[in-house]
Each structure stands twice: as C-alpha cells, then as structure tokens.
N, C-alpha and C positions, 0 to 999 in steps of 0.2 A: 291673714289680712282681716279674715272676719273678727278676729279679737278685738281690732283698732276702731272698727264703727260705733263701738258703745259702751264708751269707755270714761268714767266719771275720776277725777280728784279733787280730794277737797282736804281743809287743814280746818279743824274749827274740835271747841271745847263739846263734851259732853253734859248735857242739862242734867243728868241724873245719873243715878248708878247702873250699868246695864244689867237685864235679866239674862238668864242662861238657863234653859229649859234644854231637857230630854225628851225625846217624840218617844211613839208608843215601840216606833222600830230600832231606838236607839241610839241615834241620831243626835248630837248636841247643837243646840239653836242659842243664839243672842241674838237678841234685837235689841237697840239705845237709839236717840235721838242726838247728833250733833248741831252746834249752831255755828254759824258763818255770819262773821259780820263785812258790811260794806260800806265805806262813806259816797255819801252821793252830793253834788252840789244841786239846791236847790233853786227856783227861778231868781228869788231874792238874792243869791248868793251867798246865801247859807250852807252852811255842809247839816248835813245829818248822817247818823248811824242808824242801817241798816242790817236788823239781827233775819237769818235767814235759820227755819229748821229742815234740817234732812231726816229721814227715816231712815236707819241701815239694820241689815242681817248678816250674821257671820253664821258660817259652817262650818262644822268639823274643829282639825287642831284649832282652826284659828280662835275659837271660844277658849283656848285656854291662857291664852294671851289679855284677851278680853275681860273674863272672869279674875287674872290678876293685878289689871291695871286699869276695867272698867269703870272707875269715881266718877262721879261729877265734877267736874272741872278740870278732869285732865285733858291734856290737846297731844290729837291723835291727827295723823297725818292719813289718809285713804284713799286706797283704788281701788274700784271697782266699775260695776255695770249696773244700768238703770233698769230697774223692770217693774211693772204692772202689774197689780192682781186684783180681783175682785169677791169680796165677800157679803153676807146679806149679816146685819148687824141681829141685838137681842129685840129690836122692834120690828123686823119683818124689813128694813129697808135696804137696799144693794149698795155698796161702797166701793171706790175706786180708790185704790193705795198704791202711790207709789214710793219705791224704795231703792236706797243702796244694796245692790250683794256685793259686799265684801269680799275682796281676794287677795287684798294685801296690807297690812297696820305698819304704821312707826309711828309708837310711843314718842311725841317730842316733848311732853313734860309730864310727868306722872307725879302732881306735887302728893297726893295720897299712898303712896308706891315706899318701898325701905328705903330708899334713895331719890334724888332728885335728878340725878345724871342717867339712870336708867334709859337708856333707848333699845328699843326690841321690833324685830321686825321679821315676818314672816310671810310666806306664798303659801295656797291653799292648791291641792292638785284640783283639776276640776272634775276627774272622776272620781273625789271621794263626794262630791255632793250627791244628794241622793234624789237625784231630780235632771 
C-alpha cells in the first residue's frame, strides 16, 4: 500500500542526452530532464502550450536501458516516486531539488535508437538501489 502514496507517471520527450555516471561504490546513476507539454485555455480564450520540465534518476539495470535509448528527443513513458534533496551549490548556497526516481521506462519512440519500432521496458528491484 505504501508503494501507491507516491507514485509519479509521466509520458514526455527528453531535452538532452542522458548522462550515466558511476559512484565511487559502483553504483550506475542517470540523470536527464524530460519535458511535458499541456495546452491550457486562456481568459481570452486562447489555448497556449505549456512545456513542463521534470528532473529524473535511474539506478542500477535500468541505466542500461537509458544509456541505449537516452537521445534527446526520444519519448519515454515513466514511473516512479518523487523525492527531495538538498545540496549547498559551488557558492556556498543550499538548494532544494526535486526529482523523479525512476523504476520503470517504456521506450515509446526512440527516433535515434537502430530502429524506430523499438519498445523496451524494464522494473528495477528496489533492493538493488543503494540507498
């Protein structure tokens, strides 16, 4: 039950190519930005598009997924859970980040990928994260 309190999906393109870094213990990390768009009507009655970005992390297999269909621009379909953290930047100032962690991808268009039809999909255990 506690899985279902905090629990994020979203469908949207990535802005850039994801990074995929190794920690000092091991450990493989991705982090990429996805964008979500939304039309809204405005008072006028206008619509506008609204681009939304999200911050996400993958752990473990799921960076190998990541690392072969991370492009920009391709649309990745994701679940996971929201969480918080805070870090003090290179000026001395404290920062509040929040982010996706990742537990689950499907590839819905990998136009950079060997194929265009590609869909790939993967679960992460939660005791290989290392945290």
């Amino acid at each position: 039950m506690n899985a279902l309190m905090n629990q994020v999906q979203l469908i949207g393109r990535l802005g850039a190519d994801a990074e995929i870094k190794t920690t000092s213990q091991g450990a493989r990390v991705s982090n990429f930005r996805v964008a979500t768009n939304e039309r809204m009507k405005l008072n006028n009655g206008q619509w506008r598009e609204v681009t939304q970005w999200h911050s996400c992390v993958v752990w473990g297999d799921l960076t190998k997924i990541v690392e072969r269909f991370g492009h920009k621009g391709n649309l990745f379909m994701l679940s996971g859970a929201l969480q918080y953290h805070e870090y003090t930047d290179t000026h001395g100032i404290k920062r509040n980040v929040a982010e996706i962690k990742v537990s689950q991808i499907l590839v819905l268009d990998s136009s950079r990928s060997e194929t265009n039809t590609d869909t790939v999909a993967a679960e992460i255990n939660e005791e290989e994260l290392p945290f």
